[in-house]
Backbone as JSON Lines, residues from 0, in Angstrom:
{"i":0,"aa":"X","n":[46.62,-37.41,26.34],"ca":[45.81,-36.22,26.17],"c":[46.5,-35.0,26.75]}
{"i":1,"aa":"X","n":[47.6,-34.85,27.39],"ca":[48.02,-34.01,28.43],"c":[48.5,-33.68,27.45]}
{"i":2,"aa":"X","n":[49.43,-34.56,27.05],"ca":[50.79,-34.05,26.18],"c":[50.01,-32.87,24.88]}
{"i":3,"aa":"X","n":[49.19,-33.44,24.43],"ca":[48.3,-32.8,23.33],"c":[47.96,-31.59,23.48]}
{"i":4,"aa":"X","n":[47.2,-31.74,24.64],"ca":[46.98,-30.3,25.26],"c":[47.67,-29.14,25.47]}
{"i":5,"aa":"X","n":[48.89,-29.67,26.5],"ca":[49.83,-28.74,26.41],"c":[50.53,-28.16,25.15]}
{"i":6,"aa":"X","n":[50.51,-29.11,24.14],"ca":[51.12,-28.96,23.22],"c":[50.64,-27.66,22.1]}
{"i":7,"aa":"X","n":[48.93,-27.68,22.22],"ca":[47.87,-27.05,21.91],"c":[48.1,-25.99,22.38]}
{"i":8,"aa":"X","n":[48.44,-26.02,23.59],"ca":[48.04,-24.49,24.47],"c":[50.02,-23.24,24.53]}
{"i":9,"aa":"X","n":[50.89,-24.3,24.09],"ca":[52.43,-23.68,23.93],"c":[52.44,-23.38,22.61]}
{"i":10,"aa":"X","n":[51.76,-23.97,21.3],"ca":[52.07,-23.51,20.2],"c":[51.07,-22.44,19.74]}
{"i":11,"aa":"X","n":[49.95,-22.51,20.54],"ca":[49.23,-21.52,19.96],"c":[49.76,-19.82,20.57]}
{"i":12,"aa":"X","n":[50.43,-20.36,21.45],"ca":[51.23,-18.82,21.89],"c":[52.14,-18.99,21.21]}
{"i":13,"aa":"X","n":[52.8,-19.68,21.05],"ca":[54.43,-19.45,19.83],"c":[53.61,-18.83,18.61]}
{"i":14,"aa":"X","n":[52.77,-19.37,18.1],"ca":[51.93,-18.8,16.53],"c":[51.58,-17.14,16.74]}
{"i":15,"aa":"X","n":[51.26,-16.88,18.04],"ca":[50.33,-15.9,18.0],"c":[51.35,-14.47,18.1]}
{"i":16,"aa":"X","n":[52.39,-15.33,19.62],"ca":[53.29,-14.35,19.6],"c":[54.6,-13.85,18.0]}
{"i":17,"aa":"X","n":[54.55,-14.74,17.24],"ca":[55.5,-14.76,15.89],"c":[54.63,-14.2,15.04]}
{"i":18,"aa":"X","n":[53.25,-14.62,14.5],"ca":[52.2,-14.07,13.31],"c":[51.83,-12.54,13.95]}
{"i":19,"aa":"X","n":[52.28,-12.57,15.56],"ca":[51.28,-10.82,15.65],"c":[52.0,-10.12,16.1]}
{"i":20,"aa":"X","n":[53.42,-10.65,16.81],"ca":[54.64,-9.49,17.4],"c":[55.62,-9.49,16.43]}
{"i":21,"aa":"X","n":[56.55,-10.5,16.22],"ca":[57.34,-10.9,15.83],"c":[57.2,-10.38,14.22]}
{"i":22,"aa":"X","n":[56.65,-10.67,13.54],"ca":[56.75,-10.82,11.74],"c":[55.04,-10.6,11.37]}
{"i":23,"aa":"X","n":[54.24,-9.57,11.97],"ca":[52.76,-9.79,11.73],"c":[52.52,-9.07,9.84]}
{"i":24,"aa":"X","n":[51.62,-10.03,9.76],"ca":[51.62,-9.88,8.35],"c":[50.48,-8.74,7.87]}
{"i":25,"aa":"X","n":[50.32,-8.22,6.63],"ca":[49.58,-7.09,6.35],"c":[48.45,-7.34,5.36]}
{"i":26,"aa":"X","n":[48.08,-8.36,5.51],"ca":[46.87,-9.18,4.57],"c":[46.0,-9.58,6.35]}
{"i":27,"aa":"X","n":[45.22,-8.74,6.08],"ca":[43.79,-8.65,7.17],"c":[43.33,-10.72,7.29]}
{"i":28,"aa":"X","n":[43.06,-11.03,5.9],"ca":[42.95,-12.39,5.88],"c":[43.87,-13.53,6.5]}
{"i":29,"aa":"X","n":[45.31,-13.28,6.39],"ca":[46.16,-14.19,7.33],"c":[46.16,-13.42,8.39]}
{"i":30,"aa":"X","n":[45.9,-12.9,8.59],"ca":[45.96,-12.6,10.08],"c":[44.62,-12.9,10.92]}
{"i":31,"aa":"X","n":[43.19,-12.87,10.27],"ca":[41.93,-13.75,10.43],"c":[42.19,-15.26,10.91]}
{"i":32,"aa":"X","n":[42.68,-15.67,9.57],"ca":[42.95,-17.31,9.99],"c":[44.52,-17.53,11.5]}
{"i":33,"aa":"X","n":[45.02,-16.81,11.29],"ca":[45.99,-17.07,11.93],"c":[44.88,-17.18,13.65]}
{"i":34,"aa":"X","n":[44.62,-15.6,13.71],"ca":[44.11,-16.17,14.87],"c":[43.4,-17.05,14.99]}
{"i":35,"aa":"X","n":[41.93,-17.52,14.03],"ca":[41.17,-18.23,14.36],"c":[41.74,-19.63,14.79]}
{"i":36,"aa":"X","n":[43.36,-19.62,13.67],"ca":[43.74,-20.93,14.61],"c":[44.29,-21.12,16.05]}
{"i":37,"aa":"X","n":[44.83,-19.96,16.25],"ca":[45.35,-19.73,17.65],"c":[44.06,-19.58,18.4]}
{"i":38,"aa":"X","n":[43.31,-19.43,18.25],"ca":[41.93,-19.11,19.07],"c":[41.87,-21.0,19.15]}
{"i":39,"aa":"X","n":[41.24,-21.52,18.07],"ca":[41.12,-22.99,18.17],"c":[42.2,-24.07,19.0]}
{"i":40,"aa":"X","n":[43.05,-23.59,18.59],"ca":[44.48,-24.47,19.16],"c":[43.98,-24.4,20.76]}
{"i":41,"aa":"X","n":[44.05,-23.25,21.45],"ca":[43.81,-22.8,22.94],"c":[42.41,-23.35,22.84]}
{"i":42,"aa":"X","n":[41.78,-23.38,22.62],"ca":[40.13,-24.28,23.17],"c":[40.7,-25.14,23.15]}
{"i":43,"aa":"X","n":[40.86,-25.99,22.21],"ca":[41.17,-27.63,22.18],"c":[42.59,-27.92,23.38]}
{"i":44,"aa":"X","n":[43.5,-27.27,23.03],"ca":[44.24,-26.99,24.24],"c":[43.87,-27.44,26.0]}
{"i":45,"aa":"X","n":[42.76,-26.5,26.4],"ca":[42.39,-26.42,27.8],"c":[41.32,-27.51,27.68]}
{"i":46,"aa":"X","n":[40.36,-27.81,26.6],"ca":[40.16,-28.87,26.26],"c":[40.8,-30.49,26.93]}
{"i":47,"aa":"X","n":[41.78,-30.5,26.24],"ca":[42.41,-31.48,26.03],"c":[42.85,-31.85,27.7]}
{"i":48,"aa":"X","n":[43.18,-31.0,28.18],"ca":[44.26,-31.13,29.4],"c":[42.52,-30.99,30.55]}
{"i":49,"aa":"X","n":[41.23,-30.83,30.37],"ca":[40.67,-30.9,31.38],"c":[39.52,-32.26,31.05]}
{"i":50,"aa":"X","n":[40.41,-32.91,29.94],"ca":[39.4,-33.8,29.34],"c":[37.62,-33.47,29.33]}
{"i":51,"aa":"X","n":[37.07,-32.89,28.53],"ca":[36.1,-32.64,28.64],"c":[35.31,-33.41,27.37]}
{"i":52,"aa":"X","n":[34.16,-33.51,27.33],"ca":[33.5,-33.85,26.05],"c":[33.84,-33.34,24.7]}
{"i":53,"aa":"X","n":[33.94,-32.15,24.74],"ca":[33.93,-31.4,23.5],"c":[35.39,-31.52,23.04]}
{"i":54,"aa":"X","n":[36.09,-32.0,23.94],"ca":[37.61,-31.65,23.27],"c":[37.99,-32.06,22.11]}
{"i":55,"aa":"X","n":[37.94,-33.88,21.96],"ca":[38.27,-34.69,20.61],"c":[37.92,-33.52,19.8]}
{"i":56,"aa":"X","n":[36.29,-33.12,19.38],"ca":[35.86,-32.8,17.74],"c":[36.51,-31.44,17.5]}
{"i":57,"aa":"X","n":[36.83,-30.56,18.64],"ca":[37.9,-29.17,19.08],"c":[39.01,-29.14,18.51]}
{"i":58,"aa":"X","n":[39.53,-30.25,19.15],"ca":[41.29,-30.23,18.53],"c":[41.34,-30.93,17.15]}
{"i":59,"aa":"X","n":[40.77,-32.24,16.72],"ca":[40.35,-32.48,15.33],"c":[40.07,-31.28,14.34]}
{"i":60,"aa":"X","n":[38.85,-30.06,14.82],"ca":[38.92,-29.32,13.64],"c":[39.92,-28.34,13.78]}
{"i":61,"aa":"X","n":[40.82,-28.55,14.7],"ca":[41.86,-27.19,14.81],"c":[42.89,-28.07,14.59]}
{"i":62,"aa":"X","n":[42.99,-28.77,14.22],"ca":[44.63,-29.59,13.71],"c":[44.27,-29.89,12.09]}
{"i":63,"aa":"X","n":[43.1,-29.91,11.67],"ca":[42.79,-29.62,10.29],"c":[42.75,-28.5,9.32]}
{"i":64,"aa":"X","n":[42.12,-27.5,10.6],"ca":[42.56,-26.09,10.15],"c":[43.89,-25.4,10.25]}
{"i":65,"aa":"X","n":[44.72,-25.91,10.73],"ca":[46.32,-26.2,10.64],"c":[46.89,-26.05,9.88]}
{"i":66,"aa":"X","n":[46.41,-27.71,9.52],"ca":[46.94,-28.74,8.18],"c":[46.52,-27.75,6.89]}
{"i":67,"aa":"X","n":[45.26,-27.38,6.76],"ca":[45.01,-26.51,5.4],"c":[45.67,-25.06,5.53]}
{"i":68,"aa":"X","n":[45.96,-24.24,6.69],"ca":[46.43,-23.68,6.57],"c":[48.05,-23.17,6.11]}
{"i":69,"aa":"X","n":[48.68,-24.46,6.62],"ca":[50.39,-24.54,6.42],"c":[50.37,-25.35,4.97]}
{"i":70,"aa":"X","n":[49.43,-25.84,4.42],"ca":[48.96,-26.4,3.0],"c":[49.04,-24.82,2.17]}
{"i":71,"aa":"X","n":[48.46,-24.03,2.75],"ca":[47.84,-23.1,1.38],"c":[49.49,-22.25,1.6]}
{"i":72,"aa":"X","n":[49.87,-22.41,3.46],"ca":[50.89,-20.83,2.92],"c":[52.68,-21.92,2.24]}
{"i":73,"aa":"X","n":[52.13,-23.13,2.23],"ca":[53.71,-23.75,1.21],"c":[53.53,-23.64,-0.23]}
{"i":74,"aa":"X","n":[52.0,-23.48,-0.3],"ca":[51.96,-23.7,-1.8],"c":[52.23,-22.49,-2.32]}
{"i":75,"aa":"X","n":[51.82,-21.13,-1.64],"ca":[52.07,-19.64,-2.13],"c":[53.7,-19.55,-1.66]}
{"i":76,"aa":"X","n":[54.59,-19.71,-0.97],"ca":[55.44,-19.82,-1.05],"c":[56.29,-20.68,-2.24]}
{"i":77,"aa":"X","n":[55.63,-21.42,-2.48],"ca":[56.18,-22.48,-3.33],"c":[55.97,-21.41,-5.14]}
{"i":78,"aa":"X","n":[54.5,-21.41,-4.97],"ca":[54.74,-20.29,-5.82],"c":[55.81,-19.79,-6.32]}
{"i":79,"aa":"X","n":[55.91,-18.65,-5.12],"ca":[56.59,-17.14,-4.87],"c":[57.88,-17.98,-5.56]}
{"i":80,"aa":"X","n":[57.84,-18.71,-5.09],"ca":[59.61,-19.73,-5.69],"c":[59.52,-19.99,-6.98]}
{"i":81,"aa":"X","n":[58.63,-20.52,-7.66],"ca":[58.95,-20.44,-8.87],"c":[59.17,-19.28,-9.55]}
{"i":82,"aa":"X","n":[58.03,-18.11,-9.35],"ca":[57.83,-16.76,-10.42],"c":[59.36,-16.12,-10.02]}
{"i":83,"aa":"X","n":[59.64,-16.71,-8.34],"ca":[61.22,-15.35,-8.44],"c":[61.78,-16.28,-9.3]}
{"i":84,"aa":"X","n":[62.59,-17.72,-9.27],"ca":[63.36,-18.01,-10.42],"c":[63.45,-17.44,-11.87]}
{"i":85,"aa":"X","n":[61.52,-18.03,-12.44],"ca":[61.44,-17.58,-13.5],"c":[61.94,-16.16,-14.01]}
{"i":86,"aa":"X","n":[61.7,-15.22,-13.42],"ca":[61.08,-13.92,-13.76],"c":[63.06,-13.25,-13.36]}
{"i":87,"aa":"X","n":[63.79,-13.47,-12.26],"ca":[64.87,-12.88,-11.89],"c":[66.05,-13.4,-11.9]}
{"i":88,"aa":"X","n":[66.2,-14.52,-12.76],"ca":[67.08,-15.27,-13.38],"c":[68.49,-15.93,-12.31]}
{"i":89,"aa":"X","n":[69.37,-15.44,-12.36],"ca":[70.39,-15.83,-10.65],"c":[70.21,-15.14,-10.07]}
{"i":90,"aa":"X","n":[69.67,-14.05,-9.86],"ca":[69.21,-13.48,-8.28],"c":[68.21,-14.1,-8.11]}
{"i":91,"aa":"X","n":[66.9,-14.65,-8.93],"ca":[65.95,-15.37,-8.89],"c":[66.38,-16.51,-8.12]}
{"i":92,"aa":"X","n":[67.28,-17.3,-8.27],"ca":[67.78,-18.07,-8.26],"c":[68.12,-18.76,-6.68]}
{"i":93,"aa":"X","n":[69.13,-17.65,-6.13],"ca":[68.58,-17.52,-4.38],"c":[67.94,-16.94,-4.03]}
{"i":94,"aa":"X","n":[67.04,-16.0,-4.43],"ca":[65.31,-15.67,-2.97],"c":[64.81,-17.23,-3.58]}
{"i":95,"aa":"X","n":[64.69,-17.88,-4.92],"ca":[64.01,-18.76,-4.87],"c":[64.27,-20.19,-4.04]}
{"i":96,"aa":"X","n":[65.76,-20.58,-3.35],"ca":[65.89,-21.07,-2.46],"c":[65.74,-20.73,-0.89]}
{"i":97,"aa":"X","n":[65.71,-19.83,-1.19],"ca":[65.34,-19.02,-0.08],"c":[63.85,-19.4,0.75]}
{"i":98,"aa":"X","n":[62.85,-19.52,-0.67],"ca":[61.27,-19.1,-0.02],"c":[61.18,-20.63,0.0]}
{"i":99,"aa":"X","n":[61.84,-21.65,-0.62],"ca":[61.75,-23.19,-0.82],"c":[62.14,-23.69,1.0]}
{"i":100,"aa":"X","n":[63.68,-23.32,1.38],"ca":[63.94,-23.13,2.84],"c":[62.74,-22.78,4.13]}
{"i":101,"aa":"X","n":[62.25,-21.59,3.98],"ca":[61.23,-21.21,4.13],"c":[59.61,-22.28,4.44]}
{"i":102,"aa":"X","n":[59.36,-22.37,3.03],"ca":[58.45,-23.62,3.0],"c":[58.89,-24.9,3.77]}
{"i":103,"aa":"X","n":[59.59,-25.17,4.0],"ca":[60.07,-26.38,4.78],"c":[59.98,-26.03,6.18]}
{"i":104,"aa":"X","n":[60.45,-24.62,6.68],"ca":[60.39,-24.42,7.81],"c":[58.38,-24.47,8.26]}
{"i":105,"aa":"X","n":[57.81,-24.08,7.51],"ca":[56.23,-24.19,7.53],"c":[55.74,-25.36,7.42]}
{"i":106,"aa":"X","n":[56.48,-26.32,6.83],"ca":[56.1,-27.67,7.06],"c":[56.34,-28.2,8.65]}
{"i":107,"aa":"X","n":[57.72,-28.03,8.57],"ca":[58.0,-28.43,10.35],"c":[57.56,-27.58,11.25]}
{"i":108,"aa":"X","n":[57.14,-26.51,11.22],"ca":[56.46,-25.99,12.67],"c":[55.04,-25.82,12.43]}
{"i":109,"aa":"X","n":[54.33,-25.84,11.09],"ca":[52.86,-26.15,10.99],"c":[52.2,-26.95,11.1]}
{"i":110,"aa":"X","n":[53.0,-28.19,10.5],"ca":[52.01,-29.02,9.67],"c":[52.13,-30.72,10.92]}
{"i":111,"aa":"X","n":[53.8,-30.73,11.3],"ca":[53.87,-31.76,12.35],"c":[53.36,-32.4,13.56]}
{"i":112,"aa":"X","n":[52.99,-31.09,14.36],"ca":[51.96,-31.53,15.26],"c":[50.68,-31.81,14.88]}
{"i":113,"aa":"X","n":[49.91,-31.06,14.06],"ca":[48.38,-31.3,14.03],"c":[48.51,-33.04,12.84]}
{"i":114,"aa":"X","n":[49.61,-33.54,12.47],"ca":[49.44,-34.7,11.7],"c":[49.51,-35.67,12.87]}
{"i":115,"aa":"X","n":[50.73,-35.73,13.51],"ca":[50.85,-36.6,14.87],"c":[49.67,-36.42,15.87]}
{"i":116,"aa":"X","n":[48.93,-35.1,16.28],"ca":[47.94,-34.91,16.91],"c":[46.64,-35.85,16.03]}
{"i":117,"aa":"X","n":[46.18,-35.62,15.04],"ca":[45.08,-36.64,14.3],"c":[45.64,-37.85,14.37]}
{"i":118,"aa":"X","n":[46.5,-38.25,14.0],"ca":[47.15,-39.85,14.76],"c":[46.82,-40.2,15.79]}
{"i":119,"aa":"X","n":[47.03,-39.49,16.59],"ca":[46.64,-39.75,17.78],"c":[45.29,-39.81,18.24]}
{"i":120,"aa":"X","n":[44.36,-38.38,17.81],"ca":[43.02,-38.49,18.01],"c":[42.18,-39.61,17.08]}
{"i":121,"aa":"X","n":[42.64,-39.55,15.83],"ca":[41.41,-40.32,15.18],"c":[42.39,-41.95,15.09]}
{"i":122,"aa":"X","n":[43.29,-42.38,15.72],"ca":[43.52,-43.65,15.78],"c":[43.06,-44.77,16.89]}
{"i":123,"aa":"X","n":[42.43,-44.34,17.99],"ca":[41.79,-44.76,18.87],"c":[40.65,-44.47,18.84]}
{"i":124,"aa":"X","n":[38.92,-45.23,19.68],"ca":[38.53,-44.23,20.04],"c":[38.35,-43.99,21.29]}
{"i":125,"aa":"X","n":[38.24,-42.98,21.31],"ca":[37.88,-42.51,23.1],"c":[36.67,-43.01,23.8]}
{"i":126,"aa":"X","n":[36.33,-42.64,24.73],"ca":[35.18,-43.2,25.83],"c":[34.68,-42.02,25.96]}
């Protein structure tokens, strides 16, 4: 549970500090969800690490809201990858490896922990 926690409570500052200093985006809506997950991550987070009751169903719906979130932004990336091919022919060609690169990187820093985290939570149960 420690490990989880901490894990909860370091990525939701890596997310928050990259989605709001670093590269903050200009769609009011990802930037809604973004925090709400960084908001969730940090409950379940301090959660996790003070073992409390509420933590399990905390970090469960914030490693789901994760999961759908790094779901919706590979698929619009994934998108964005096809229409540049289609539409810009060999310049299409690399932005469209480009946003594919991209999507992968959103797989590995989105989607990895909150899958190993539900492994973890919903493969036991707790007391």
């Amino acid at each position: 549970m420690k490990l989880y926690g901490t894990l909860n409570l370091l990525f939701a500052a890596l997310y928050a500090w990259v989605g709001f200093g670093i590269a903050p985006g200009r769609s009011h809506a990802f930037n809604l969800v973004l925090g709400l997950v960084c908001g969730l991550l940090a409950v379940a987070g301090v959660g996790l690490l003070a073992r409390t009751r509420w933590a399990r169903p905390v970090a469960i719906a914030a490693s789901g809201l994760l999961l759908l979130f790094a779901a919706a932004v590979i698929t619009l990336l994934v998108m964005s990858s096809a229409y540049l091919r289609g539409i810009y022919g060999t310049l299409g060609q690399g932005m469209a490896a480009i946003c594919l690169a991209v999507a992968a990187l959103v797989l590995e820093a989105f989607a990895l922990l909150p899958l190993f985290q539900l492994r973890f939570l919903l493969g036991r149960t707790r007391a």
